[in-house]
N, C-alpha and C positions, 0 to 999 in steps of 0.2 A: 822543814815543814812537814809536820804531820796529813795525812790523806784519810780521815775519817769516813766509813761506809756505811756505820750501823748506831740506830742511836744511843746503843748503852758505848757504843766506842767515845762521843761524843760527852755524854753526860761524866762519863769516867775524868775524862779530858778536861775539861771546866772544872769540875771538884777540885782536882789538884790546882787551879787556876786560883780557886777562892780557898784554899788550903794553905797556899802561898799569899792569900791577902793580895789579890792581883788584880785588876779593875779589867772587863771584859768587854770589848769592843765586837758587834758581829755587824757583817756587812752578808746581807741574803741580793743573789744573783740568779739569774735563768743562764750564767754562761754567754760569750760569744763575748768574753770580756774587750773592754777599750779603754780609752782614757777615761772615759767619763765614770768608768768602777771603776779604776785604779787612784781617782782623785777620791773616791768615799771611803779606800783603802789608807787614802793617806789622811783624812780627818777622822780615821778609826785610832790609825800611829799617832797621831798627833794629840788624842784624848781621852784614848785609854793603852794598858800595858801590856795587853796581850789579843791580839787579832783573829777572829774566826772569820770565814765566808762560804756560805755556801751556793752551791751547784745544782740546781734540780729545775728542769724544763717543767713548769704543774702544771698538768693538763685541765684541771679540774678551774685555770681561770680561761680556758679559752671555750667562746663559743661557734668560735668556726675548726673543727677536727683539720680542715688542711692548711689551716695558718699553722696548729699545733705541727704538725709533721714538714714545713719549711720551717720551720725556728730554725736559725743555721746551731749547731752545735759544732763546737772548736775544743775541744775537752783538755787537749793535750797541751796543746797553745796556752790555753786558760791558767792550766796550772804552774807550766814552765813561768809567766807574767806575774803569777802569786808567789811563787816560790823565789822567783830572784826579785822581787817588792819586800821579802821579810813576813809575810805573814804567818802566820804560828801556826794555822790547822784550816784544814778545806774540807769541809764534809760534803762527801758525793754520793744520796742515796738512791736508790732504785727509786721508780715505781713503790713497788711493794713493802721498798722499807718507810716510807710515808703515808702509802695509803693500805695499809691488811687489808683495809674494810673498805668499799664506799662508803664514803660522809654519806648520813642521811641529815645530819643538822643545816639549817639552813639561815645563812646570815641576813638580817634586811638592816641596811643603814640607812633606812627611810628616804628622805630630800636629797640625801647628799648623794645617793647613787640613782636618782632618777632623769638624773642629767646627764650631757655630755658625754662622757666613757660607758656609763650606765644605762643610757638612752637605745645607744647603737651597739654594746655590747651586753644585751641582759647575761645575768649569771655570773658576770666576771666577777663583780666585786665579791662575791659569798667565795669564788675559788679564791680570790687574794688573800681574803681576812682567814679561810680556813686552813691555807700552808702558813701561811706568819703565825698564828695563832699556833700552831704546832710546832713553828720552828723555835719560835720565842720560848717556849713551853720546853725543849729540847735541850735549848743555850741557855736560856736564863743569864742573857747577857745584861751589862748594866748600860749599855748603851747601845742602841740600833740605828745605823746609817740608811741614810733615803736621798734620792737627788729630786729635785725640786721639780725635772723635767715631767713630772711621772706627780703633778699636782694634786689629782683628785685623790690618787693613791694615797698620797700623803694624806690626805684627809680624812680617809678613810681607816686608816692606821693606826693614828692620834683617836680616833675614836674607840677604835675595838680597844685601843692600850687604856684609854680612860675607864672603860663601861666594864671594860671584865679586870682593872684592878690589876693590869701588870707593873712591874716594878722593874723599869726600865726609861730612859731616858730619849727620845726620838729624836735624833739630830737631822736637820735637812740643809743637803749642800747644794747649794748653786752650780744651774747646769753648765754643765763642759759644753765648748763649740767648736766647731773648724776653724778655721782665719778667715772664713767666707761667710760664718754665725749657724752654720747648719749644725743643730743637738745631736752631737753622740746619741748615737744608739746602736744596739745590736742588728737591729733591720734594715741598717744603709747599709749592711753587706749584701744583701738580695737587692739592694738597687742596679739597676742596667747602667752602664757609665752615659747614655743619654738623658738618664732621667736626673741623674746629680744636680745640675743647672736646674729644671723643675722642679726639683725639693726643693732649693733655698728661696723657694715661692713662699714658704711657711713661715720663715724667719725675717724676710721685708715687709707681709703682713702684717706683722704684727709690731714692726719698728714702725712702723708706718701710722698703723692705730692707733699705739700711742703716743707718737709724736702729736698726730691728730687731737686726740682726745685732751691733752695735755695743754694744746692752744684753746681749745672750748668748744671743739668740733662736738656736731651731735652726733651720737652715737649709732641711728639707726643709717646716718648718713654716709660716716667710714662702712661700716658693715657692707652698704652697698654696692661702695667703689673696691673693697674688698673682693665680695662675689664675682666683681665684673671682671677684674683680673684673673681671677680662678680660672674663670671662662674662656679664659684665649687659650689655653690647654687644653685639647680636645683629649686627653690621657692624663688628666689629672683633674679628679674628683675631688672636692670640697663638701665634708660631712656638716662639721660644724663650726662657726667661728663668734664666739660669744664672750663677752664680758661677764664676771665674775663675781663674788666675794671670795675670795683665797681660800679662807678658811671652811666657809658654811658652802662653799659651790653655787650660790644663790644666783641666779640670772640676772641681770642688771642692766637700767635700759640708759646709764649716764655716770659720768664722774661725779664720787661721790669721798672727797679727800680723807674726809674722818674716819673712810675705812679703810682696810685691805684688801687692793684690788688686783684682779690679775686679767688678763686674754688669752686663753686659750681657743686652739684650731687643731683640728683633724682633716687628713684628706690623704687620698689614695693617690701613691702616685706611682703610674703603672699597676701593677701588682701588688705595691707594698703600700700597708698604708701604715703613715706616721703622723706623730702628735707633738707638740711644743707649746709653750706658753710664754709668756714676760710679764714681770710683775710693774705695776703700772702706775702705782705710788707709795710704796716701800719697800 
């Protein structure tokens, strides 16, 4: 497994990929890897013939500076797990080899980031679209892996891939769980071993609603009994927990079959706060 640190190391690296007539699979990471990367790793092997993934905490989508500096970083860990996975190449850049400059360009992807993730984190989506947008631009992979847990992003992705004409294919895998349904993520390593039972408040939420929703429940009705659960956690906050269009983000005040629907919820629990969804009729 190659350890790439600089983007001409990178770009040299893929040449000879597509030199060899080789189909390019990248899977882009913030590290603290787990199962739930290592299953996009495995629908990277499984779809294309040579695997890249990268490494890079981008500050540039966080709008809280001390979320940025607890991101747990596992670097060593990270690689050991890619290396004995088969993966072909891991690029790990600085700082400065992604960013020379401050971006002064600024992304707006209208409706779809004035909700939910976009609502409660202004900023983020302009840092996401403009490291993907760089990395894509880097790899010029033929396909780019995404987990499904990480929705809006997905939506937002598929957009910039559309509007600026990249030529790439966006895979999205379905999220990984525990045995108990709580989503892999890198931020349930700063959870307190009290709060693990409180987190899988997010994942009966939402099996709940739609089970609800599914019988013909009204929607503004689950929401409520929702909340009220939230509420018996005096250390666990509930940002948002809203019905969908999957694709457009669109609010939604009911089931509506002929579309794509999904529920998403956010909430802090203790000091961390995490995010999940379930797709609700497709």
């Amino acid at each position: 497994m190659k350890i790439l640190r600089t983007k001409d190391a990178v770009k040299s690296f893929c040449q000879n990929l597509v030199n060899d007539k080789l189909s390019i699979g990248f899977v882009p990471t913030m590290g603290a890897l787990h199962q739930g990367h290592l299953e996009l790793v495995k629908y990277a092997k499984e779809n294309t013939e040579a695997v890249i993934v990268s490494i890079f905490v981008n500050p540039t989508q966080f709008n809280n500076p001390d979320d940025f500096d607890k991101y747990p970083k596992t670097l060593d860990n990270d690689l050991e797990l890619l290396n004995n996975f088969g993966v072909d190449a891991v690029f790990v850049p600085d700082n400065q080899e992604i960013y020379p400059l401050t971006p002064t360009l600024k992304l707006d992807f209208g409706t779809l980031e004035r909700v939910l993730e976009g609502a409660f984190r202004p900023g983020h989506f302009n840092g996401v679209g403009i490291v993907v947008s760089k990395l894509l631009n880097i790899v010029k992979p033929h396909k780019a892996f995404f987990g499904q847990k990480d929705l809006q992003q997905v939506a937002v992705i598929k957009t910039l891939v559309r509007d600026f004409s990249y030529d790439v294919e966006i895979v999205v895998v379905p999220t990984v769980r525990d045995q108990n349904g709580l989503a892999l993520s890198s931020r349930n390593l700063r959870l307190e071993p009290k709060d693990r039972e409180k987190a899988l408040t997010l994942y009966r939420s939402l099996s709940f609603a739609k089970a609800e929703l599914l019988k013909g429940g009204s929607w503004l009705d689950i929401r409520a009994k929702v909340e009220a659960d939230f509420s018996r956690w005096p250390d666990v906050k509930l940002e948002y927990f809203e019905l969908v269009h999957s694709e457009q983000m669109l609010l939604m005040d009911g089931l509506h079959p002929e579309m794509p629907q999904s529920i998403c919820v956010a909430a802090f629990v203790g000091e961390v706060r995490l995010i999940d969804n379930i797709s609700v009729n497709h």
